[in-house]
Backbone of each chain as ProteinMPNN parsed JSONL, in Angstrom:
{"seq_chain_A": "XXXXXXXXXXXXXXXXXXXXXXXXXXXXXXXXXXXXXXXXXXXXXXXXXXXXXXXXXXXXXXXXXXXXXXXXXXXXXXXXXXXXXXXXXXXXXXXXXXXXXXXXXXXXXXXXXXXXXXXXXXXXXXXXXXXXXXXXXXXX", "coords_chain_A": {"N_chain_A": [[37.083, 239.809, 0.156], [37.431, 239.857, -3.668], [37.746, 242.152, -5.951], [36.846, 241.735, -8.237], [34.587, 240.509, -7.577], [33.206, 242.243, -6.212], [32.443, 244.38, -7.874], [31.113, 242.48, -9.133], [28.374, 242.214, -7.553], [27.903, 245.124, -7.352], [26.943, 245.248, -10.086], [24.884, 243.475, -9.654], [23.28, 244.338, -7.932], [22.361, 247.046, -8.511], [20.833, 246.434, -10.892], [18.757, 244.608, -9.914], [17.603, 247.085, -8.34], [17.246, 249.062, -10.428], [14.841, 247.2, -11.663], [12.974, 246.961, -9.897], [12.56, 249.407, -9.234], [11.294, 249.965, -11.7], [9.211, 248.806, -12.138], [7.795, 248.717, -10.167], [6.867, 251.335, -11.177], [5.495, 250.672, -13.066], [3.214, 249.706, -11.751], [2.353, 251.567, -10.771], [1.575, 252.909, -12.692], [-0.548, 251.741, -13.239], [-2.307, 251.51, -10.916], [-3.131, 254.192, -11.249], [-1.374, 256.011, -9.706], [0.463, 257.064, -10.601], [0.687, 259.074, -13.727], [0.431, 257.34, -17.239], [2.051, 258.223, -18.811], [4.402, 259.194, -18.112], [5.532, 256.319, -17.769], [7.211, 255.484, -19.235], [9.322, 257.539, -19.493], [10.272, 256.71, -16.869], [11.543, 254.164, -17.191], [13.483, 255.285, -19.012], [15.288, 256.732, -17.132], [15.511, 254.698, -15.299], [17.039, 253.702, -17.076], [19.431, 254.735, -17.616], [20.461, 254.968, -14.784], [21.06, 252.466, -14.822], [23.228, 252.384, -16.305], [25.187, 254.397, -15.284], [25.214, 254.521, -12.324], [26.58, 252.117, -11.863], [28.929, 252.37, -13.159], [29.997, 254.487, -11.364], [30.169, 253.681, -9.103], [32.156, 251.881, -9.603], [34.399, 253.418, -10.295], [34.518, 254.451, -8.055], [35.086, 252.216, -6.012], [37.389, 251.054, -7.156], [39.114, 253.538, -6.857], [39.264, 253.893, -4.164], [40.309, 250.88, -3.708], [43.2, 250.489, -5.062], [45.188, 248.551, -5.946], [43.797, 246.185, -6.207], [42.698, 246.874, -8.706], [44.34, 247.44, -10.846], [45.288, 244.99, -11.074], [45.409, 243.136, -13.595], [42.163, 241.155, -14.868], [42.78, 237.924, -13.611], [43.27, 234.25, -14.558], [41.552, 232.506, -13.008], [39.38, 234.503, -12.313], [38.452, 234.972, -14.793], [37.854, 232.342, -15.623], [35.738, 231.947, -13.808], [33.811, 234.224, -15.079], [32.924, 233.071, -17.228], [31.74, 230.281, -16.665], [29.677, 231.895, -15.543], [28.312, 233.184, -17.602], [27.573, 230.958, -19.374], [25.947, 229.329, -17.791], [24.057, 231.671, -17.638], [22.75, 232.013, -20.356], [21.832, 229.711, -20.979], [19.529, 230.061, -19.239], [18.653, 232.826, -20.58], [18.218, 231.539, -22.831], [15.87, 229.211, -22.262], [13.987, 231.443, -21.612], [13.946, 232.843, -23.513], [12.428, 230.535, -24.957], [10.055, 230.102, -23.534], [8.788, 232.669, -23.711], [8.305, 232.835, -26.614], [6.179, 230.896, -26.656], [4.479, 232.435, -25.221], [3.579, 234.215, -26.895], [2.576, 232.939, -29.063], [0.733, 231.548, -27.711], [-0.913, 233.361, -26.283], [-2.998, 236.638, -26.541], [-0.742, 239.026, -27.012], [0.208, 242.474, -26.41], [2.304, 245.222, -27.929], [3.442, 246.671, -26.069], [3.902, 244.42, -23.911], [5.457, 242.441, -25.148], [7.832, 243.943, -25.247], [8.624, 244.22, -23.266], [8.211, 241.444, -22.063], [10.906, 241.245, -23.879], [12.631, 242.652, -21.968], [12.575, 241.159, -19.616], [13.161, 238.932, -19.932], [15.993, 239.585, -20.677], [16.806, 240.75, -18.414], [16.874, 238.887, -15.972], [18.53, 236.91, -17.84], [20.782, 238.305, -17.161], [20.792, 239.012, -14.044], [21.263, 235.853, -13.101], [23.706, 235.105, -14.639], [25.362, 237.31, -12.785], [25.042, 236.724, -10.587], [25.829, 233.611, -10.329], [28.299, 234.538, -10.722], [29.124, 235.629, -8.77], [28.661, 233.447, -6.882], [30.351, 231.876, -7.151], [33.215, 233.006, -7.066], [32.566, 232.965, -3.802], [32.612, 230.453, -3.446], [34.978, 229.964, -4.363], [35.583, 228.292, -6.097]], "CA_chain_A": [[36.303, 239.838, -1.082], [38.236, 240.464, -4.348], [37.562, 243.648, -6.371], [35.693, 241.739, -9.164], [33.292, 240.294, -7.049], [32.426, 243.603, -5.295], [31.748, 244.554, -9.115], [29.299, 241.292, -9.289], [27.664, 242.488, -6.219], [27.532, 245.971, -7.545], [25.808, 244.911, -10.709], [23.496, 242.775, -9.195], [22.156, 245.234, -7.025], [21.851, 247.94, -9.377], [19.646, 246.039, -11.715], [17.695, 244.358, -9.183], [17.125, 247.956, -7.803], [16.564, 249.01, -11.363], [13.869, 246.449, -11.799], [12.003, 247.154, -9.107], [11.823, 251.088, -9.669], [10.938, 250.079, -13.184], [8.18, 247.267, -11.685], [6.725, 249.92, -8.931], [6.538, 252.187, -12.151], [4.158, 250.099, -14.275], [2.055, 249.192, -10.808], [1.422, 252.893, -9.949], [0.564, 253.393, -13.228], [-1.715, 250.9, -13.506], [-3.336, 251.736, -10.136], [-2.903, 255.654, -11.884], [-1.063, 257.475, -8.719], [1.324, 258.311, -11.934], [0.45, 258.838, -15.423], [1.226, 256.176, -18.296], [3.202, 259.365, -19.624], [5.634, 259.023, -16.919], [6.299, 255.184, -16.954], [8.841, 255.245, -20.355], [10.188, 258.33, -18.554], [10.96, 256.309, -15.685], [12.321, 253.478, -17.52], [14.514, 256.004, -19.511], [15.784, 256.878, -15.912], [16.155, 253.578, -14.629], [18.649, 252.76, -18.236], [20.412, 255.413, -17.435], [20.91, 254.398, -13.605], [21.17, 250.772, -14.636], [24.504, 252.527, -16.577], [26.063, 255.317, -14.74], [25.741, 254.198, -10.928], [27.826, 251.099, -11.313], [30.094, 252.795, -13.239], [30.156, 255.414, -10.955], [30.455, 253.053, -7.643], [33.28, 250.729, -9.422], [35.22, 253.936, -9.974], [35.107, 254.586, -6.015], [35.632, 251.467, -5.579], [38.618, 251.067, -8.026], [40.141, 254.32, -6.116], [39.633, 252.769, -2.668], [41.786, 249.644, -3.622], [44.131, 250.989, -6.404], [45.886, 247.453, -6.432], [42.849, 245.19, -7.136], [42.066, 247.849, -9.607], [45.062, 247.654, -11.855], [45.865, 243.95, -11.266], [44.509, 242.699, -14.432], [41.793, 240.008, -14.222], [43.047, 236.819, -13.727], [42.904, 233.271, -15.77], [40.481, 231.793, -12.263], [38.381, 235.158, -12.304], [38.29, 234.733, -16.886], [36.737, 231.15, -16.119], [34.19, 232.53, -13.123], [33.056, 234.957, -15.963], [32.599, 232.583, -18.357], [31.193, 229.443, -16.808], [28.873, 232.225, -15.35], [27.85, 233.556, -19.126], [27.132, 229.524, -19.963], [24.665, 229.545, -17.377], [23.118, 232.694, -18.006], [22.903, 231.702, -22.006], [20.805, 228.666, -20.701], [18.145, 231.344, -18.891], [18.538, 233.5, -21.748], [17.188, 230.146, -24.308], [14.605, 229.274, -21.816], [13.015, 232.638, -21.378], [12.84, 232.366, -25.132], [11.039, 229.488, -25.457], [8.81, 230.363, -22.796], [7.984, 234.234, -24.061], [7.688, 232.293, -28.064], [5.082, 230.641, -26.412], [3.362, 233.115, -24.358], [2.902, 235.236, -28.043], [1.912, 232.242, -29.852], [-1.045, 231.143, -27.867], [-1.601, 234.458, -25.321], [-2.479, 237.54, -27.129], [0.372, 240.11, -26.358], [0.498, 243.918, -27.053], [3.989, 244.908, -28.481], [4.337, 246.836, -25.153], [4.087, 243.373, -23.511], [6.532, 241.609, -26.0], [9.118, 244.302, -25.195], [8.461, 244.206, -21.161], [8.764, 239.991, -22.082], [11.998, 240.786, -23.735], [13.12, 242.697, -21.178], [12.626, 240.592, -18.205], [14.321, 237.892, -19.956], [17.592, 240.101, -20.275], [17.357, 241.043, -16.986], [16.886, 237.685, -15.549], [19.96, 236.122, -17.7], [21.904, 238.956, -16.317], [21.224, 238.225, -12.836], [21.685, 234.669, -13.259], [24.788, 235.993, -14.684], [26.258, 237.941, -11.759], [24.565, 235.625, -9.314], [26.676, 232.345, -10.759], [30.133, 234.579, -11.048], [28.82, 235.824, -7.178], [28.717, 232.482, -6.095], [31.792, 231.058, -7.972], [33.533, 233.922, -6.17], [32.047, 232.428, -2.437], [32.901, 229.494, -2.948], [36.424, 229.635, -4.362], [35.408, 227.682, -7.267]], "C_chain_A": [[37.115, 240.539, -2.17], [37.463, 241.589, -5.027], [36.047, 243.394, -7.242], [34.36, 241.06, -8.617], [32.376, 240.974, -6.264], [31.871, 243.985, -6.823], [30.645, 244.009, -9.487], [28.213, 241.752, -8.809], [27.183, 243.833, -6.646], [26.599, 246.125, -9.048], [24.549, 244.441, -10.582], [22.412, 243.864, -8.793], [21.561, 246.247, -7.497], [20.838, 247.204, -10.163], [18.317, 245.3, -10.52], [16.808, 246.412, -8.542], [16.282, 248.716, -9.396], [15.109, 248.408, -11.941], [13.093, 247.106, -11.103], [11.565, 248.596, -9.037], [11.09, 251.513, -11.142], [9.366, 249.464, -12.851], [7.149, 248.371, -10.847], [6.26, 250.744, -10.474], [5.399, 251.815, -12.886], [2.899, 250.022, -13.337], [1.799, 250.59, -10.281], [0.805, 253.447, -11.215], [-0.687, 252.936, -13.669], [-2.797, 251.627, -12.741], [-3.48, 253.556, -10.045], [-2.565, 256.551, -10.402], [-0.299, 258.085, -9.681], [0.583, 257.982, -12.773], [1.028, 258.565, -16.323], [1.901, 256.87, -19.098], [4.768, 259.42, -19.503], [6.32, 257.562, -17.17], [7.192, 254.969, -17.901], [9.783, 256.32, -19.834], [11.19, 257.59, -17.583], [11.975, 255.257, -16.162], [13.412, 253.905, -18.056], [15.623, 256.249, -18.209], [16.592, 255.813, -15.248], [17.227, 252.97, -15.417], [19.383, 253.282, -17.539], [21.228, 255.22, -16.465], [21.442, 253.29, -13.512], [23.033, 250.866, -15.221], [25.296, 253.433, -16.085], [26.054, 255.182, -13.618], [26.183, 253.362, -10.821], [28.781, 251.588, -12.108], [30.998, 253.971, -12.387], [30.964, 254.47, -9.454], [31.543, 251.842, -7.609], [34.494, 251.934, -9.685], [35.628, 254.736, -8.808], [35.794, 253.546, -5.897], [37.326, 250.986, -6.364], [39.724, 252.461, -7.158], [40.608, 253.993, -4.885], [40.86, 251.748, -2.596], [41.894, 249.817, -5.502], [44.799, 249.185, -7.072], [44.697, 246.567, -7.383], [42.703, 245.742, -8.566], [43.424, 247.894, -10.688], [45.807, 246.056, -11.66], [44.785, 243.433, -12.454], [43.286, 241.03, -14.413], [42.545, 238.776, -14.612], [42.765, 235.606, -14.497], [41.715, 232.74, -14.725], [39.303, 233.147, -12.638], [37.73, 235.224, -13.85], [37.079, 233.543, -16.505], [35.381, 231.716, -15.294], [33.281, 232.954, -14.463], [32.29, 234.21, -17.048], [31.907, 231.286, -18.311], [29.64, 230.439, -15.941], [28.033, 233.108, -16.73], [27.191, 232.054, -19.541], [26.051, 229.456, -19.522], [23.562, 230.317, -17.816], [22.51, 232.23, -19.402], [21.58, 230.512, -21.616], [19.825, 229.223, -20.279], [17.709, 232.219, -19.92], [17.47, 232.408, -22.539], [16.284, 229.914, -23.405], [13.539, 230.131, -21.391], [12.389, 232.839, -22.782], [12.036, 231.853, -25.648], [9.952, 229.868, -24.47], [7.721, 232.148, -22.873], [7.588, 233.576, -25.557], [6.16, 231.428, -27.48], [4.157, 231.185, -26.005], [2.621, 233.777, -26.13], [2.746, 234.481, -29.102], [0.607, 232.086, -29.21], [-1.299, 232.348, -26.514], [-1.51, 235.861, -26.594], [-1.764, 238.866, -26.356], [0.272, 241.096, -27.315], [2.136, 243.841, -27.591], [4.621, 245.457, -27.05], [4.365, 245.292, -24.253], [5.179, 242.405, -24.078], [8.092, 242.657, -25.283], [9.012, 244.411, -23.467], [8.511, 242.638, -21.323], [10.511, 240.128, -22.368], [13.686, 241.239, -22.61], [13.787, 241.968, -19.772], [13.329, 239.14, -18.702], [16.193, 238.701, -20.044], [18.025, 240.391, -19.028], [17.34, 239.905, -15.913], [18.238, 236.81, -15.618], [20.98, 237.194, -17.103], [21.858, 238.672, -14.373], [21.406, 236.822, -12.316], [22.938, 234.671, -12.999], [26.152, 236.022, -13.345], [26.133, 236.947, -10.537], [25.107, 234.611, -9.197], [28.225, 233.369, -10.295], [29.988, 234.989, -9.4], [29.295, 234.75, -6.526], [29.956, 231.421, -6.31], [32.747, 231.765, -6.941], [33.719, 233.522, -4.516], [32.763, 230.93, -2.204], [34.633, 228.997, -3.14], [36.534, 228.763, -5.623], [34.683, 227.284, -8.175]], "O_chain_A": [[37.547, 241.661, -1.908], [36.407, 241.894, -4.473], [34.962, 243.975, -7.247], [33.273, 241.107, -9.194], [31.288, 240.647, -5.791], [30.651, 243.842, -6.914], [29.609, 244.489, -9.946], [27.154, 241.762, -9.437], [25.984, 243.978, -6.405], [25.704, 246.964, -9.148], [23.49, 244.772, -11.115], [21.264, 244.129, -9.147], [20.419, 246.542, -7.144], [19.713, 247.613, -9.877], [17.131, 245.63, -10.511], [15.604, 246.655, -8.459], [15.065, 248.874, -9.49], [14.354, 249.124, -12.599], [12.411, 247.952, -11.681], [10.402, 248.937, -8.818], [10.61, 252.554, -11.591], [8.43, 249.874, -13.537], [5.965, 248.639, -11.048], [5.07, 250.607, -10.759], [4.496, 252.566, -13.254], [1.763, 250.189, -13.782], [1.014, 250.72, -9.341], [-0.16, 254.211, -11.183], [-1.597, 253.511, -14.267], [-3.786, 252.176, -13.227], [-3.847, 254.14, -9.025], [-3.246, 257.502, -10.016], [-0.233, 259.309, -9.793], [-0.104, 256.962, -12.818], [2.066, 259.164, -16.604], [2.4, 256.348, -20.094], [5.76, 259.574, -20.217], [7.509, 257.445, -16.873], [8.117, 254.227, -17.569], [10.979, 256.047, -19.731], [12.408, 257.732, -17.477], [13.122, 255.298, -15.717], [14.435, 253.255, -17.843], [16.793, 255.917, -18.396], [17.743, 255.833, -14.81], [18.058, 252.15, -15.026], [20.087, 252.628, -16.769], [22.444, 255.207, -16.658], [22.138, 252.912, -12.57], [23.909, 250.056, -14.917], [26.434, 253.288, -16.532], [27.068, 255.751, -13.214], [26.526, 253.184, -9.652], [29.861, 251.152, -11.707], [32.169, 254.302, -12.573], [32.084, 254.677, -8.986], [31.888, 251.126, -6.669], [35.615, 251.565, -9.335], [36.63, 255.421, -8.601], [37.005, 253.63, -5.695], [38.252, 250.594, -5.654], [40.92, 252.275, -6.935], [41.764, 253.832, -4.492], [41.868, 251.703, -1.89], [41.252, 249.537, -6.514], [44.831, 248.787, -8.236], [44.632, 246.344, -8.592], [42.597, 244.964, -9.514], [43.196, 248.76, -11.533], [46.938, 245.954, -12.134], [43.571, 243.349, -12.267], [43.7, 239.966, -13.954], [42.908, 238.584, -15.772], [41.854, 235.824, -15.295], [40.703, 232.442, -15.36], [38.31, 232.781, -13.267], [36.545, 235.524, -13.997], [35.893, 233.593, -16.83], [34.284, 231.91, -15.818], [32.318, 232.304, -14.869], [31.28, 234.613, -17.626], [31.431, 230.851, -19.359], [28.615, 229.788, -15.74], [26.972, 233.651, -16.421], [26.112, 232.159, -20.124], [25.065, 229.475, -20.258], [22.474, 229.921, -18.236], [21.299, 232.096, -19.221], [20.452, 230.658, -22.088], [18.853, 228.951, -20.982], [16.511, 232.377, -20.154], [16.26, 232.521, -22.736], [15.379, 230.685, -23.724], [12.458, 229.767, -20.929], [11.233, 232.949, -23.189], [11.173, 232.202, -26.454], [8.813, 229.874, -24.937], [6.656, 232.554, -22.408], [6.4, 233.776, -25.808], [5.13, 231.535, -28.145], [3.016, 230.768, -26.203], [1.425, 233.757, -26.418], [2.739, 235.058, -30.189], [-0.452, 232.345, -29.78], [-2.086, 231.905, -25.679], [-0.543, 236.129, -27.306], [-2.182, 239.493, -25.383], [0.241, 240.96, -28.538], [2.904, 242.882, -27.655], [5.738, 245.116, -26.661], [5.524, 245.273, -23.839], [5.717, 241.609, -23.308], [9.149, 242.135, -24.929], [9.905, 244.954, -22.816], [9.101, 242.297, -20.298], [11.35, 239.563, -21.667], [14.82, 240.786, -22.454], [14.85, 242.09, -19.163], [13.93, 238.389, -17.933], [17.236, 238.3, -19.529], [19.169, 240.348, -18.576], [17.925, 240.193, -14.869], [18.887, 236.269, -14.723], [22.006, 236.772, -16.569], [22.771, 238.231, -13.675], [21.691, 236.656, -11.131], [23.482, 234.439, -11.92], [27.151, 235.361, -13.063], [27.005, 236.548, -9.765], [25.146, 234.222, -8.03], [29.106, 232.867, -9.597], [30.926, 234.559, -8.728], [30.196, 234.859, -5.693], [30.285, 230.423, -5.67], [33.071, 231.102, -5.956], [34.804, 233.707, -3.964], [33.266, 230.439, -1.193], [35.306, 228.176, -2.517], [37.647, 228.578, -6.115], [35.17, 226.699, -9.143]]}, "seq_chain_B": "XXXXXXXXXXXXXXXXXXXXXXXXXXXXXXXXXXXXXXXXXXXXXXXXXXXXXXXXXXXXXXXXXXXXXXXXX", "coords_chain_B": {"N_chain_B": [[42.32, 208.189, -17.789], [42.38, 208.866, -14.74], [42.913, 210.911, -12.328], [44.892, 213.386, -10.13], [45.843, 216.615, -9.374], [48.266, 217.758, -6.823], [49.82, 219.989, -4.57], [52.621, 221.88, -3.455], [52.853, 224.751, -2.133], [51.593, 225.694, 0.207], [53.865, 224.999, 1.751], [55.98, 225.652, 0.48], [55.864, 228.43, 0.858], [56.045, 229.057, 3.777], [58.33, 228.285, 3.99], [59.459, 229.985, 2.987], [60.607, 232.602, 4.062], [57.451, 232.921, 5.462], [56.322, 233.797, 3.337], [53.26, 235.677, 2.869], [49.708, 234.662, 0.69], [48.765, 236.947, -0.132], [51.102, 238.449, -1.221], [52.817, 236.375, -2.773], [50.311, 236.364, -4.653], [50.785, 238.61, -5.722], [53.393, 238.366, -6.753], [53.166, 236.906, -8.961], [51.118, 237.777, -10.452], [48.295, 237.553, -9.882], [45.3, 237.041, -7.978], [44.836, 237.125, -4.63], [43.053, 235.003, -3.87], [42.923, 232.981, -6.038], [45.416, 232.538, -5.591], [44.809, 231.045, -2.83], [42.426, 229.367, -3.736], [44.497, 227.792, -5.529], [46.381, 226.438, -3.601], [44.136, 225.138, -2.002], [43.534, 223.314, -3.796], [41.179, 223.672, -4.98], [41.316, 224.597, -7.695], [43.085, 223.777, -10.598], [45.701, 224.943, -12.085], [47.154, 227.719, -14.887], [49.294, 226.418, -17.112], [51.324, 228.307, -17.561], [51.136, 229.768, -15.345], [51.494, 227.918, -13.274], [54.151, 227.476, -13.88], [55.5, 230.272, -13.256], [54.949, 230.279, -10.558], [56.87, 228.494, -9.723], [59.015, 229.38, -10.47], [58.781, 231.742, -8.552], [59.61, 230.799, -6.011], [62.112, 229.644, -6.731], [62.479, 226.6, -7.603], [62.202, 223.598, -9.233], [59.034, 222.964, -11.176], [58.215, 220.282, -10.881], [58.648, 219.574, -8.218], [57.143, 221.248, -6.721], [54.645, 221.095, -8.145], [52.5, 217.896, -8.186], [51.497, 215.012, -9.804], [49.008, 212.842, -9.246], [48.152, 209.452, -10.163], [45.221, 208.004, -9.687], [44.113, 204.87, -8.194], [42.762, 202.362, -10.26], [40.225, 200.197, -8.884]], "CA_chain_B": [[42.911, 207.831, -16.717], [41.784, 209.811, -13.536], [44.032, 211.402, -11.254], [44.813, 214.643, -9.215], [46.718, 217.299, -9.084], [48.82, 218.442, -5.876], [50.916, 221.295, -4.681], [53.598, 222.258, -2.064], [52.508, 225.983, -2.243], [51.695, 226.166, 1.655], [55.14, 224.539, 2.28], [57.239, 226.401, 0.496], [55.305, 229.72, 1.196], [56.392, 228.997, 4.828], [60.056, 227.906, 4.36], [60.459, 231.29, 2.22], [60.337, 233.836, 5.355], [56.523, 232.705, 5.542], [55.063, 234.699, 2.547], [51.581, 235.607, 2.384], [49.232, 234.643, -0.388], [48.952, 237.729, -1.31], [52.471, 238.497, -1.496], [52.559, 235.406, -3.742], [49.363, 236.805, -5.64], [51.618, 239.807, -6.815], [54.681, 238.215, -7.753], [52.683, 236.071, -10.121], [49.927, 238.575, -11.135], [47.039, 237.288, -9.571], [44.601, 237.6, -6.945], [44.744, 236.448, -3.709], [41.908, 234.217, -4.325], [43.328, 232.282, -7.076], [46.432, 231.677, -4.943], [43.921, 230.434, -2.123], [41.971, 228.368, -4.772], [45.258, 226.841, -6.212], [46.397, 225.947, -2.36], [43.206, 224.185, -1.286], [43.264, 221.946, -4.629], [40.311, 223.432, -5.764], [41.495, 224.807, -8.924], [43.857, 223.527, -11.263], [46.726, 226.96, -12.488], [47.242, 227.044, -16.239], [50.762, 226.247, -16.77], [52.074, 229.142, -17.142], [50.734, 230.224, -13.694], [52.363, 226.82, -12.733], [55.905, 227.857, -13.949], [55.557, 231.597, -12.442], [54.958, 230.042, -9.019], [57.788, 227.293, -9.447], [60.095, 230.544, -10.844], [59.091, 232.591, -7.355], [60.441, 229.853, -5.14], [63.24, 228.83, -7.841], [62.065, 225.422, -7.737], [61.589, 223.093, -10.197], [57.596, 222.731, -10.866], [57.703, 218.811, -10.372], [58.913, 220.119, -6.349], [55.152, 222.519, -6.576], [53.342, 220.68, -8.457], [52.651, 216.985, -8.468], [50.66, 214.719, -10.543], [48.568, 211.81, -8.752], [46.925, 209.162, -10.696], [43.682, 207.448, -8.908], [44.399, 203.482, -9.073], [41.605, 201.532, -10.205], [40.099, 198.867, -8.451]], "C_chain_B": [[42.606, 209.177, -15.342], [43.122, 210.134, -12.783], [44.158, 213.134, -10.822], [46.101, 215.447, -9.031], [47.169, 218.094, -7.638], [49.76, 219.206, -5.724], [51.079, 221.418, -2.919], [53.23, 223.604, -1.256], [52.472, 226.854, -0.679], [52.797, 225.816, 2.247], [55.922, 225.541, 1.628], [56.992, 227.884, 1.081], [56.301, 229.904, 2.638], [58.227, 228.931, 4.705], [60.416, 229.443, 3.099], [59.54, 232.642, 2.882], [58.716, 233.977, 5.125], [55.758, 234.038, 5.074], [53.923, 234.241, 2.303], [51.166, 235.128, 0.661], [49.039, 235.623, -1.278], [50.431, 238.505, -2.071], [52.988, 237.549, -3.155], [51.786, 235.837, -5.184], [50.054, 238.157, -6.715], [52.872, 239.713, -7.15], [54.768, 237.568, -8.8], [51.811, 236.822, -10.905], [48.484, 238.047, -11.089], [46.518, 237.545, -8.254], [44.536, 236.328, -5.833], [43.814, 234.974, -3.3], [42.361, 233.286, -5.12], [44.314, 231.587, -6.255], [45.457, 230.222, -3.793], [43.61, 228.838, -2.864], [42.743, 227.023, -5.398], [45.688, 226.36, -4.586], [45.548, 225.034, -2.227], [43.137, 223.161, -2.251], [42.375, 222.305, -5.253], [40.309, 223.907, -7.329], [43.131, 224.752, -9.227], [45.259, 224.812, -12.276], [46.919, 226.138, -13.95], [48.98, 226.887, -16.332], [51.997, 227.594, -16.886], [51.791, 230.101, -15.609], [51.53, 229.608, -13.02], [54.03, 227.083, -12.715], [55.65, 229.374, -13.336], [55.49, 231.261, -10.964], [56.126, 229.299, -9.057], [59.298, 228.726, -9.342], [60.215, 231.517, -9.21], [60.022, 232.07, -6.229], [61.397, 229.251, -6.165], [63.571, 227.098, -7.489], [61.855, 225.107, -8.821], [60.127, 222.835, -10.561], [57.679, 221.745, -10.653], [57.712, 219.212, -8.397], [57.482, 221.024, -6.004], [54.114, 221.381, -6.787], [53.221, 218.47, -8.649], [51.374, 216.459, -8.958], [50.311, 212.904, -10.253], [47.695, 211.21, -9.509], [46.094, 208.094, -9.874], [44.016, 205.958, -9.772], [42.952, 202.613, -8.938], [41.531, 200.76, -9.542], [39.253, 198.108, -9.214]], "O_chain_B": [[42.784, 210.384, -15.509], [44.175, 209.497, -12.806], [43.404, 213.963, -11.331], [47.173, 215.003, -8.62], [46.456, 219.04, -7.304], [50.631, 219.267, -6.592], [50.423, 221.254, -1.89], [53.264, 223.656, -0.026], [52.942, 227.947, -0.365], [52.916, 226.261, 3.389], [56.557, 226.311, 2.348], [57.881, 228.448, 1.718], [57.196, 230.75, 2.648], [59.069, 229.546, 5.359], [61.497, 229.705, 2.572], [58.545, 233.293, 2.565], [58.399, 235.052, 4.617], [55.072, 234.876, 5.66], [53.493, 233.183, 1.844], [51.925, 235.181, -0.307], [49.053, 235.592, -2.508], [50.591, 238.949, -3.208], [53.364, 238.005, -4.234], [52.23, 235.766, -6.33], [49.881, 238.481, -7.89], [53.511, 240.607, -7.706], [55.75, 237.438, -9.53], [51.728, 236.52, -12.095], [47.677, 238.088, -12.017], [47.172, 238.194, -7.439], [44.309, 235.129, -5.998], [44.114, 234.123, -2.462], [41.962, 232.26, -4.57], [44.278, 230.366, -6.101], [45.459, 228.999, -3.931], [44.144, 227.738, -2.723], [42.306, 225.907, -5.676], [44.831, 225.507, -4.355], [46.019, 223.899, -2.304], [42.735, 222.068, -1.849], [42.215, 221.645, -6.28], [39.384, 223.605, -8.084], [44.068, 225.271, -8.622], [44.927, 225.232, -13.384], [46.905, 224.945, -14.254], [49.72, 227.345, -15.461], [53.13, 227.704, -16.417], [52.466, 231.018, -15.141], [52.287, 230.172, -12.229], [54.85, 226.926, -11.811], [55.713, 228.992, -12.167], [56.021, 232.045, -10.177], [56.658, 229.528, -7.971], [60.172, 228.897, -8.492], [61.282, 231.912, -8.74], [60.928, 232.691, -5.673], [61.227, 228.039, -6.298], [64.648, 226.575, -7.205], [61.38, 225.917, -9.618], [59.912, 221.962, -9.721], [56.944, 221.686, -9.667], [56.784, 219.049, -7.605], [57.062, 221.277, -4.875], [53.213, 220.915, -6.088], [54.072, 217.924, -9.351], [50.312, 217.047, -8.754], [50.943, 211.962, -10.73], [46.629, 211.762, -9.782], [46.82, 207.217, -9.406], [44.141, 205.717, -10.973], [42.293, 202.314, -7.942], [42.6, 200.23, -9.242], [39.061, 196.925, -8.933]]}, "name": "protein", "num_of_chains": 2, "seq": "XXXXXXXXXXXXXXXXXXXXXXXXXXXXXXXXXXXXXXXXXXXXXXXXXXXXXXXXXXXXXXXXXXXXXXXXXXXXXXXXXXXXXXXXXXXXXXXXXXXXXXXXXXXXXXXXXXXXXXXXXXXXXXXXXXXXXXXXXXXXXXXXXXXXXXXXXXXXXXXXXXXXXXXXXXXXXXXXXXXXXXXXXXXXXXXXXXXXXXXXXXXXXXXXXXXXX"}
C-alpha cells in the first residue's frame, strides 16, 4: 500500500469517525442525556479532530516510511486525485440540488440548513477519498 | 484511430541484473505502483516518464515502448 493511499484511508476514517461523534452528539441531545449546550462544543471538538489527528497520524506515518514520504507525488497518484475530485464535485452538485429543494418546499431552521450543508461536504469528501481509495486498489 | 500502447518494462527489468519495481520506481521518481500500473498496461506514462524509463535501461523508447494500432474490421 503506497503512502498516499494510507493518507486516503487515514482521512476517510477520521471524518467518518468525526461524523459519527458529531451524529451520536445531536441524538443524545435530542434524547437530552447531554445538554443542547454541549452539542456545538462537541462539534467544535470534532473540527478540531477532523484537523489535527490526520495530521498528526500522517506525520507518524511519514516518519515510519521516510522514502514514500519525500518521494514527491507522482503524475498516476496527480490523476487518482483528480479523477477522484470530478467525482466528488458530482456529489457535491447533487447534494445541492437536493438540500435547494429540501428548503424550498420543507421548512428548515438555519441550524438545519447548516447541518444540510454540512453533510453534503462531508459526503463529497468521502466520495472523495473513497474514489482515490479505490483508484489506489485497483491500480487504476 | 484506436490502438494500444505496449511495453518491454518486465523484460528489460530482468535482463538488467533483475531490478525490482521499486528499484525502477526510484530511478525515475515514482512509486512503485505507477511502475506496476505502467507494466500491466493499465496506465499509459506521460512521456517524460516514458523517456526516464528508456534513459534507465539506455534504450531507445521505441525498444520500451510500442505503439499498436487495433485493425478494423
Amino acid at each position: 500500500m503506497s503512502l498516499r493511499e494510507k493518507f486516503a484511508w487515514v482521512a476517510l476514517i477520521t471524518i467518518v469517525f468525526g461524523v459519527c461523534t458529531y451524529v451520536g452528539a445531536i441524538v443524545l441531545g435530542h434524547q437530552r442525556v447531554i445538554g443542547y449546550r454541549q452539542v456545538p462544543w462537541t462539534a467544535a471538538a470534532v473540527m478540531i479532530a477532523i484537523i489535527v489527528l490526520p495530521l498528526a497520524i500522517r506525520a507518524f506515518l511519514a516518519l515510519r516510511l521516510p522514502r514514500g514520504a519525500l518521494t514527491a507525488q507522482d503524475e498516476l497518484e496527480r490523476l487518482f486525485e483528480l479523477k477522484a475530485t470530478r467525482i466528488a464535485f458530482f456529489g457535491l452538485a447533487a447534494g445541492l440540488v437536493v438540500s435547494t429543494f429540501f428548503i424550498i418546499h420543507a421548512p428548515a431552521t438555519p441550524l438545519d440548513i447548516a447541518n444540510g450543508v454540512l453533510a453534503i461536504t462531508v459526503v463529497a469528501y468521502l466520495i472523495k477519498f473513497g474514489a482515490e481509495i479505490r483508484y489506489h486498489r485497483r491500480g487504476f | 484511430m484506436d490502438g494500444e500502447i505496449t511495453n518491454n518494462i518486465r523484460r528489460l527489468r530482468f535482463e538488467h541484473d533483475e531490478m525490482t519495481q521499486q528499484q525502477l520506481a526510484d530511478a525515475i521518481g515514482v512509486t512503485r505502483q505507477t511502475i506496476n500500473a505502467i507494466e500491466l498496461g493499465k496506465y499509459s506514462p506521460s512521456l517524460a516518464v516514458a523517456f526516464r524509463v528508456a534513459a534507465v535501461f539506455r534504450t531507445p523508447l521505441e525498444n520500451v515502448f510500442t505503439y499498436r494500432t487495433k485493425s478494423k474490421r
